[in-house]
N, CA, C and O atoms as CSV, one atom per row, in Angstrom:
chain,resi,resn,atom,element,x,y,z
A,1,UNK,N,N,-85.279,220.302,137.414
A,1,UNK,CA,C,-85.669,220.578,136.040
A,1,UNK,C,C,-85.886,219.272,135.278
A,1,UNK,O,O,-86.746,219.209,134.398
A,2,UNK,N,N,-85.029,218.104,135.641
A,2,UNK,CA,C,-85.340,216.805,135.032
A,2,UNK,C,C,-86.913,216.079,135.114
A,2,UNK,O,O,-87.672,215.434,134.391
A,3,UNK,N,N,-86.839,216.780,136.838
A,3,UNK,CA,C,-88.167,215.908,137.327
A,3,UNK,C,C,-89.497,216.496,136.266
A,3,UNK,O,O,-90.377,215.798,135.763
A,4,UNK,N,N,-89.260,218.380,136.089
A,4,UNK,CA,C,-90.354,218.236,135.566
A,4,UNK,C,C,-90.508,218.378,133.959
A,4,UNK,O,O,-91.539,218.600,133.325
A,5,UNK,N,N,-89.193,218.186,133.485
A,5,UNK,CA,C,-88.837,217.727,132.067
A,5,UNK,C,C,-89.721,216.123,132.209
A,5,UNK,O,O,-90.292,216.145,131.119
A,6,UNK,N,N,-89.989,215.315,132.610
A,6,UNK,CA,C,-89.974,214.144,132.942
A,6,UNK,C,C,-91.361,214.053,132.971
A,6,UNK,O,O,-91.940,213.615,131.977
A,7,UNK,N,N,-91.906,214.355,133.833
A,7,UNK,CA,C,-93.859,215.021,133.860
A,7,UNK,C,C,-94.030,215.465,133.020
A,7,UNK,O,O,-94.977,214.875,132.500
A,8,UNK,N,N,-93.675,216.317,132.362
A,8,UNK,CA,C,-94.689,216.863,131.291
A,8,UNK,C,C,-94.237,216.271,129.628
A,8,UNK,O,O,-94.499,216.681,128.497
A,9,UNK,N,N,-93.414,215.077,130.181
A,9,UNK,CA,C,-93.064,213.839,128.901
A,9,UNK,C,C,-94.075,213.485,128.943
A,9,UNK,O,O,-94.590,213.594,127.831
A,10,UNK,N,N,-95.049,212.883,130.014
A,10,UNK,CA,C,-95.956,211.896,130.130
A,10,UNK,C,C,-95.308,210.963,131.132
A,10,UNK,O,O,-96.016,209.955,131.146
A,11,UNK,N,N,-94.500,210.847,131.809
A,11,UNK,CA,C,-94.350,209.973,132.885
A,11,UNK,C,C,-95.478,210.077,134.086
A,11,UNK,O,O,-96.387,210.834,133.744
A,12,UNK,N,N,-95.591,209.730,134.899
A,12,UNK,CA,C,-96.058,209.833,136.147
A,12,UNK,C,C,-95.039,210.694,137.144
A,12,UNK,O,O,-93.830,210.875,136.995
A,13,UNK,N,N,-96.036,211.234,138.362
A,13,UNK,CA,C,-95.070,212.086,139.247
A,13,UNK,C,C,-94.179,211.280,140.116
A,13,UNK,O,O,-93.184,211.839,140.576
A,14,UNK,N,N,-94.395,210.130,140.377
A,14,UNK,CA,C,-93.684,209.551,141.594
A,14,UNK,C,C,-92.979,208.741,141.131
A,14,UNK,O,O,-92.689,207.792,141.859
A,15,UNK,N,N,-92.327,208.795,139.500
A,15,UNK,CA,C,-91.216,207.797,139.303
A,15,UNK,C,C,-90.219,209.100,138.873
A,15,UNK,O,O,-89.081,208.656,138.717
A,16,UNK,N,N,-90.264,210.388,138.658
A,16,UNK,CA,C,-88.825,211.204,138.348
A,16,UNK,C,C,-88.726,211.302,139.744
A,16,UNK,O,O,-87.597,211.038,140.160
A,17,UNK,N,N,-89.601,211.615,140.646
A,17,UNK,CA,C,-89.520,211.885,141.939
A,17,UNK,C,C,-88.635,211.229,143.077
A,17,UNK,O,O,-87.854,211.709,143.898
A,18,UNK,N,N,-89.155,209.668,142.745
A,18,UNK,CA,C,-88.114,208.197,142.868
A,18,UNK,C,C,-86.897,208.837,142.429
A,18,UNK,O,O,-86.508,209.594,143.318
A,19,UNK,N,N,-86.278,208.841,141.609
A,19,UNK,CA,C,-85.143,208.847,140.851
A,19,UNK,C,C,-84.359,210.053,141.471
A,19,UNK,O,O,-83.133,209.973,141.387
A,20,UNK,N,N,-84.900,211.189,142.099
A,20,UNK,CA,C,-84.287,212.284,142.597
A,20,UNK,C,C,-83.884,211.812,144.294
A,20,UNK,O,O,-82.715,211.884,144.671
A,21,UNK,N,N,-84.579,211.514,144.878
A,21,UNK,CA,C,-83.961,210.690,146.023
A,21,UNK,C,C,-84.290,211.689,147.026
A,21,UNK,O,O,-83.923,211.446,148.175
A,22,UNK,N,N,-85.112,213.105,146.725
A,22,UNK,CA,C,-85.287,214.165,147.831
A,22,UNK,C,C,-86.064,213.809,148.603
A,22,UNK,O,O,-85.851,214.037,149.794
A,23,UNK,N,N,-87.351,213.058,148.149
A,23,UNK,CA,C,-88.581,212.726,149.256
A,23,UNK,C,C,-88.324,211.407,149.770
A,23,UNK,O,O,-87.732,210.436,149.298
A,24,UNK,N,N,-88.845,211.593,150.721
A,24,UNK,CA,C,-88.957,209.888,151.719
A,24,UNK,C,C,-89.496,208.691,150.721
A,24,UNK,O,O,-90.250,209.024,149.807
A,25,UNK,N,N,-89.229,207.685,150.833
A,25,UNK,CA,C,-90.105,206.672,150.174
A,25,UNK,C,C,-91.494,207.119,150.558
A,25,UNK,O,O,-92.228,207.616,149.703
A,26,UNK,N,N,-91.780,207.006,151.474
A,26,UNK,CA,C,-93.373,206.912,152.112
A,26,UNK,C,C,-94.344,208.005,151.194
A,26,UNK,O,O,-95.449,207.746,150.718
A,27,UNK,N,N,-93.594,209.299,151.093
A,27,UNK,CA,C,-94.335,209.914,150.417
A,27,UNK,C,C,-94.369,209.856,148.610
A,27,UNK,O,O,-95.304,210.077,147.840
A,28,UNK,N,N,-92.801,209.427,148.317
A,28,UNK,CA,C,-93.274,209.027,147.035
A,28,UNK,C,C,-93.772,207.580,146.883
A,28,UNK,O,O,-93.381,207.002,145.868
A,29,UNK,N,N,-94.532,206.931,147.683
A,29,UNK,CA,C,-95.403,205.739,147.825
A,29,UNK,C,C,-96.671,206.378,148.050
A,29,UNK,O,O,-97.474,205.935,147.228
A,30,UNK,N,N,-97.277,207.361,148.929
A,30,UNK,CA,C,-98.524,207.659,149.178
A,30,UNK,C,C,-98.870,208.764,147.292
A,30,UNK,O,O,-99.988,208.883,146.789
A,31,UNK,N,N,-97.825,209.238,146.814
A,31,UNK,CA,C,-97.992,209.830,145.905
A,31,UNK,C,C,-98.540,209.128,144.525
A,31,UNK,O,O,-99.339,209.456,143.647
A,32,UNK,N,N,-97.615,207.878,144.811
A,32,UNK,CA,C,-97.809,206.753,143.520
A,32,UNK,C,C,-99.525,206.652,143.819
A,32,UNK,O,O,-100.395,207.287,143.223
A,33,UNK,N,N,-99.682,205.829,144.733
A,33,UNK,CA,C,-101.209,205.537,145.221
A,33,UNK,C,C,-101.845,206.538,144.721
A,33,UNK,O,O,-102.365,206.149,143.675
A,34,UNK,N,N,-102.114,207.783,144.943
A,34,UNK,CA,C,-102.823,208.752,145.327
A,34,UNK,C,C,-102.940,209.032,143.534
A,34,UNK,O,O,-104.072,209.382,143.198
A,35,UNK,N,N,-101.967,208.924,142.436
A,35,UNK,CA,C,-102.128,208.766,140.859
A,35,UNK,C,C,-102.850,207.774,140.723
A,35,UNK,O,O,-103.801,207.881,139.949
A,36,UNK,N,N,-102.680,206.794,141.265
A,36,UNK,CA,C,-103.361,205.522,140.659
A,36,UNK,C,C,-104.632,205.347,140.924
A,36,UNK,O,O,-105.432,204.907,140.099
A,37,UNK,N,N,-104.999,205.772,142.429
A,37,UNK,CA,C,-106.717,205.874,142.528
A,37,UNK,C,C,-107.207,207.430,141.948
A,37,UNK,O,O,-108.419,207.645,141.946
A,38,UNK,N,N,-106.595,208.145,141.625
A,38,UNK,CA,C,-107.201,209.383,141.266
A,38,UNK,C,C,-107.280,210.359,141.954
A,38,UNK,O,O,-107.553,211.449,141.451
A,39,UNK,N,N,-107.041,210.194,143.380
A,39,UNK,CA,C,-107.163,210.918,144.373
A,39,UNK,C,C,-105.864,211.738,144.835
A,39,UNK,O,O,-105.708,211.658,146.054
A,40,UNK,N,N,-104.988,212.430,144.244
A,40,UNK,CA,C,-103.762,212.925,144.489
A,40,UNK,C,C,-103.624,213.935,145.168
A,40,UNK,O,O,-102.629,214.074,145.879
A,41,UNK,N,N,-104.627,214.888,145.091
A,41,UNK,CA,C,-104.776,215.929,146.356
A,41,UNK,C,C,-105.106,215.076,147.548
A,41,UNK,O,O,-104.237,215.162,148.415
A,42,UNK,N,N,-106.064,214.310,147.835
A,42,UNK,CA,C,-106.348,213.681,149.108
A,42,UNK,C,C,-105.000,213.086,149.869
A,42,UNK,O,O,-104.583,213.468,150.962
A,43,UNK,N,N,-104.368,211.966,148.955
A,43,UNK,CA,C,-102.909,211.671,149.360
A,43,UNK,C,C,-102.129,213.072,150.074
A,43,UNK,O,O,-101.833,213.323,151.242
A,44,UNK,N,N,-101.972,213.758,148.928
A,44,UNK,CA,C,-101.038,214.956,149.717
A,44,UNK,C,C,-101.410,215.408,150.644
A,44,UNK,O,O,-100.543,215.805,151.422
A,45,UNK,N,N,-102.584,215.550,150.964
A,45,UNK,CA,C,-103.525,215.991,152.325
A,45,UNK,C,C,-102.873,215.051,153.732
A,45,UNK,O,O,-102.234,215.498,154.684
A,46,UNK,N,N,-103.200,213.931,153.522
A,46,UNK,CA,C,-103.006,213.021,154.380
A,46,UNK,C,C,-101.219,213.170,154.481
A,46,UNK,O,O,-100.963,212.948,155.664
A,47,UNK,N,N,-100.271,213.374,153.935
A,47,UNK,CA,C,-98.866,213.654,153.630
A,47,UNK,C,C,-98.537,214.557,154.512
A,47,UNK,O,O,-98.038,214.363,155.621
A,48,UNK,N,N,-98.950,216.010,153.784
A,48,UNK,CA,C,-98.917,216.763,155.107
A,48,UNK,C,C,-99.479,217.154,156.494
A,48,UNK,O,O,-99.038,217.906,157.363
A,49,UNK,N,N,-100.572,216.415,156.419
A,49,UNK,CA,C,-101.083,215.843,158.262
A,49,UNK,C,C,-100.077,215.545,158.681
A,49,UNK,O,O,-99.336,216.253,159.362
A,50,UNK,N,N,-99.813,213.910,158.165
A,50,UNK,CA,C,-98.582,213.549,158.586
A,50,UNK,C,C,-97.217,214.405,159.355
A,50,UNK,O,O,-96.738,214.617,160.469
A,51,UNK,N,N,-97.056,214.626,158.299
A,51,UNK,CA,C,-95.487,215.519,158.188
A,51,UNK,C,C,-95.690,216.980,159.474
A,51,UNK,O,O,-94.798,217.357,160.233
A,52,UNK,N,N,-97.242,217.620,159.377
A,52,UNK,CA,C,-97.613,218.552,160.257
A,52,UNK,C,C,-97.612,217.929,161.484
A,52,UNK,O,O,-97.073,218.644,162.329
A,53,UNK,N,N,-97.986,216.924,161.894
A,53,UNK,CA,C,-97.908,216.259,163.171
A,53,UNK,C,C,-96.869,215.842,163.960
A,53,UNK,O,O,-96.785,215.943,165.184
A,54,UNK,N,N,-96.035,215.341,163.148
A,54,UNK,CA,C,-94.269,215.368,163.320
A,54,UNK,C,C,-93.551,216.554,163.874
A,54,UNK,O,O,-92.644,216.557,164.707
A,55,UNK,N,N,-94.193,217.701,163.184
A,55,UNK,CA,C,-92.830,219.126,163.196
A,55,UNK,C,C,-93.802,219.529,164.779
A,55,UNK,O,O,-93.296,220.205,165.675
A,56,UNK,N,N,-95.037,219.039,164.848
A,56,UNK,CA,C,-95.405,219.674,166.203
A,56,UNK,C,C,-94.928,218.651,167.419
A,56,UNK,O,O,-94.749,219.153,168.528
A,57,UNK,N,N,-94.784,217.669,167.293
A,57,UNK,CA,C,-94.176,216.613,168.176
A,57,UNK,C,C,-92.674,216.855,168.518
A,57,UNK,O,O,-91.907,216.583,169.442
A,58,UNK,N,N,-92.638,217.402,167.498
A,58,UNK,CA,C,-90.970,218.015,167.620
A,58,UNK,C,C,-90.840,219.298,168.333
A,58,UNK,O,O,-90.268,219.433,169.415
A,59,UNK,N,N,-91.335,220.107,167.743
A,59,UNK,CA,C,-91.735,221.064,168.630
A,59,UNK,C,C,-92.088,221.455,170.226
A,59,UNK,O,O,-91.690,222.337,170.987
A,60,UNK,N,N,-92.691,220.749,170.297
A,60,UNK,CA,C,-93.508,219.934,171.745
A,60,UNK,C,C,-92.043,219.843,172.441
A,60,UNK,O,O,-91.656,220.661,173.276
A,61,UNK,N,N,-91.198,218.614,171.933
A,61,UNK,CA,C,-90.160,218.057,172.636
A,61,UNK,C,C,-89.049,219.353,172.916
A,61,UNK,O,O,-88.554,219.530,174.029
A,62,UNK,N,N,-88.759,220.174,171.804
A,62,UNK,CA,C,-87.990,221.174,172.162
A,62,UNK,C,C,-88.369,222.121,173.078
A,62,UNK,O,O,-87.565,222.685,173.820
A,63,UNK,N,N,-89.395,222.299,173.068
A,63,UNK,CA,C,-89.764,223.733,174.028
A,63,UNK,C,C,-89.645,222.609,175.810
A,63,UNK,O,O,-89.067,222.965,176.836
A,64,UNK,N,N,-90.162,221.710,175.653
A,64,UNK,CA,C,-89.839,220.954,176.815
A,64,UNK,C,C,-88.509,220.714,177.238
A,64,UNK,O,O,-88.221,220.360,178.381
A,65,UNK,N,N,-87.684,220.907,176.310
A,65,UNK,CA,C,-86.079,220.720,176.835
A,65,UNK,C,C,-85.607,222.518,176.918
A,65,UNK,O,O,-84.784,222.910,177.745
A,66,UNK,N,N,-86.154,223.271,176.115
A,66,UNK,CA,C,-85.667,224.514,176.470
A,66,UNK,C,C,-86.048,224.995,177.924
A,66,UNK,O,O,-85.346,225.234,178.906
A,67,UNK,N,N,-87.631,225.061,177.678
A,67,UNK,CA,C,-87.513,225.956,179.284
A,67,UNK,C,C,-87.153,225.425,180.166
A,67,UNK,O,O,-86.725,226.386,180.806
A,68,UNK,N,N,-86.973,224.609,180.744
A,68,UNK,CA,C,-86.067,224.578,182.283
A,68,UNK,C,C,-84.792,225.249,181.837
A,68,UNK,O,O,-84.350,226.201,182.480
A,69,UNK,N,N,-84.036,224.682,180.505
A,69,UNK,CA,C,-82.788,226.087,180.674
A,69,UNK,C,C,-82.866,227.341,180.636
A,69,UNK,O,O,-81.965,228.036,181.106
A,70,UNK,N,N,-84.190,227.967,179.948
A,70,UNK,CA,C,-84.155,229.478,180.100
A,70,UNK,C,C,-85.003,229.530,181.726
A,70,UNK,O,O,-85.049,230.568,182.387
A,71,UNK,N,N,-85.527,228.432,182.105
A,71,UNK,CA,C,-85.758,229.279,184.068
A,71,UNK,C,C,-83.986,229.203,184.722
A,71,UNK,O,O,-83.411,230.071,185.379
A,72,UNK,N,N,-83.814,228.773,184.575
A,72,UNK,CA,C,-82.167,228.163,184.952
A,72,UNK,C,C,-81.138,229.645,184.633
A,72,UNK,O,O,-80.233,229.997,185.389
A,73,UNK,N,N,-81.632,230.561,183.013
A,73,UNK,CA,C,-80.930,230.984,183.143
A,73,UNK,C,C,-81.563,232.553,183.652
A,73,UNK,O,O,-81.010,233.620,183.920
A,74,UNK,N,N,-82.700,232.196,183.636
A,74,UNK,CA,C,-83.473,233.564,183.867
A,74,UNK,C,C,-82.990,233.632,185.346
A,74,UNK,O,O,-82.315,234.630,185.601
A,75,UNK,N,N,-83.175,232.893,186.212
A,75,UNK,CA,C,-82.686,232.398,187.786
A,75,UNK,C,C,-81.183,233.383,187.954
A,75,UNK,O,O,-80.872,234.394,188.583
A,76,UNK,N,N,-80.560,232.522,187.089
A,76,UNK,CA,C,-79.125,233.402,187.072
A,76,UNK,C,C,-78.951,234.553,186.892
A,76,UNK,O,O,-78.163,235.079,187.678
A,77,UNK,N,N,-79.582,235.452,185.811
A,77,UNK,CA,C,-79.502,236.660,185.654
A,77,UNK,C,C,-80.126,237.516,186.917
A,77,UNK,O,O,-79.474,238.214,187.694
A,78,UNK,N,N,-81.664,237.272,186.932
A,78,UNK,CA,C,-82.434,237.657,188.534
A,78,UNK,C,C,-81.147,237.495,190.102
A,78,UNK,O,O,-81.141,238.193,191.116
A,79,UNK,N,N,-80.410,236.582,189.819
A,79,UNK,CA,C,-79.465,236.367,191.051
A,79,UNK,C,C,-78.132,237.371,190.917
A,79,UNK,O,O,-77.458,237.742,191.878
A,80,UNK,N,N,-77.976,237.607,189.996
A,80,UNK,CA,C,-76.567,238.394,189.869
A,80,UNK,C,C,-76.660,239.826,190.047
A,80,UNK,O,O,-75.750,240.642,190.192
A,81,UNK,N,N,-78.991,240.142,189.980
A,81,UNK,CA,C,-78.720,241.716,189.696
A,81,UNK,C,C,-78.968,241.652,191.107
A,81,UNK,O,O,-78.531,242.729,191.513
A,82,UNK,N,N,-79.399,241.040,192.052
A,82,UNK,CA,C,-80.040,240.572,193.366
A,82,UNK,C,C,-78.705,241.200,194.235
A,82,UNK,O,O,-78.689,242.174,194.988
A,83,UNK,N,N,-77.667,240.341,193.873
A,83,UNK,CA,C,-75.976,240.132,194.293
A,83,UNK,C,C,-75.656,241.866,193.684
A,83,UNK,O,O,-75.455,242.847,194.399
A,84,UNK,N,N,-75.678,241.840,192.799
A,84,UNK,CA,C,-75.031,243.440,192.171
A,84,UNK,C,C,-75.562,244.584,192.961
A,84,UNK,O,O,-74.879,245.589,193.161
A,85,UNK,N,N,-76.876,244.432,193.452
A,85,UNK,CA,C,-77.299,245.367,194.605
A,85,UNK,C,C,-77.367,245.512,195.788
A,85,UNK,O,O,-77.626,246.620,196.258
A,86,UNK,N,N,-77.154,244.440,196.560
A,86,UNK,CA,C,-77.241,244.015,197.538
A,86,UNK,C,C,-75.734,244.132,198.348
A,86,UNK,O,O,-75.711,244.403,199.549
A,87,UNK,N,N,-74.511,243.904,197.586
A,87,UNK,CA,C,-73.374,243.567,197.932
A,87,UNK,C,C,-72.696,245.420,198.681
A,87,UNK,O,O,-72.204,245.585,199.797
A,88,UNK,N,N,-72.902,246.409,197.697
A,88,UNK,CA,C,-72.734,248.021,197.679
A,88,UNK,C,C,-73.252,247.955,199.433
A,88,UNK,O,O,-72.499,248.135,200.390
A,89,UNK,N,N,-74.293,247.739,199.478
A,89,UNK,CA,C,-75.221,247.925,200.861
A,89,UNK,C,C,-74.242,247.424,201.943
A,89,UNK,O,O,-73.686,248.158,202.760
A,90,UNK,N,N,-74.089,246.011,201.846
A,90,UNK,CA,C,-73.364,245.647,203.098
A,90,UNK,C,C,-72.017,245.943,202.806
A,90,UNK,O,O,-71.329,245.440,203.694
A,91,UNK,N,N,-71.435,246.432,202.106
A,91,UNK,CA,C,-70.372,247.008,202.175
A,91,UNK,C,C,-69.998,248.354,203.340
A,91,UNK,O,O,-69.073,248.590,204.117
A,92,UNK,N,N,-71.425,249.114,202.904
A,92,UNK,CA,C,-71.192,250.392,203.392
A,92,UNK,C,C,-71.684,250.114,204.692
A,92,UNK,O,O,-71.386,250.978,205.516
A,93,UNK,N,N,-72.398,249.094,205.145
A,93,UNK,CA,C,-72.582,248.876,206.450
A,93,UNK,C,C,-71.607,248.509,207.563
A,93,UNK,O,O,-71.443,248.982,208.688
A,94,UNK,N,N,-70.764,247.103,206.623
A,94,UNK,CA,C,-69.215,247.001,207.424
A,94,UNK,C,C,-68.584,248.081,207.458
A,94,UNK,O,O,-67.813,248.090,208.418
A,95,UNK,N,N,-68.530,249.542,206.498
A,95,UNK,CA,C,-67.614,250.279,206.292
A,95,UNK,C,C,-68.258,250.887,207.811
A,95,UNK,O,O,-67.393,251.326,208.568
A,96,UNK,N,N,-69.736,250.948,208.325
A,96,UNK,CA,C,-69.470,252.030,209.291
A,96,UNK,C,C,-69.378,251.023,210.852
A,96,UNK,O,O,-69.692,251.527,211.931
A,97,UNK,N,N,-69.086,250.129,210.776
A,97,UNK,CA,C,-68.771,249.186,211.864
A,97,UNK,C,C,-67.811,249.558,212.342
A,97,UNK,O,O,-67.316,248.948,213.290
């Protein structure tokens, strides 16, 4: 509420913004820029490229560390119902030995 008590004083966006400490420097630096040439949608554009390119790199990396544990555990489950059916059988086979 300060920040936009603060904007609509007449400050600029990227000095209450500064002062709140939520955004990265980088973006309240591409924000400052992006007031000063006029171009403030374009900045934010380029911001969230950014930031979109990151959460998919991240992304990327997690699904690469997940699946081998879900084949790992899919493996396990497939093996136990394998074992859960299989075991009854040779049972009743020793039983008629």
């Amino acid at each position: 509420m300060r920040t936009l008590e603060k904007i609509t004083g007449g400050t600029s966006i990227s000095e209450p913004l500064k002062d709140t400490q939520v955004f990265p420097p980088m973006v309240i630096h591409m924000i400052a820029v992006g007031e000063k040439t006029g171009d403030l949608s374009g900045m934010l554009k380029k911001v969230s490229e950014f930031y979109e390119e990151e959460v998919d790199a991240a992304v990327d990396a997690l699904t690469s560390v997940i699946e081998p544990i879900m084949i790992c555990v899919i493996g396990v489950i497939v093996g136990g119902i394998l074992i859960s059916m299989y075991m009854p059988m040779f049972d009743m086979v020793g039983a008629l030995e």
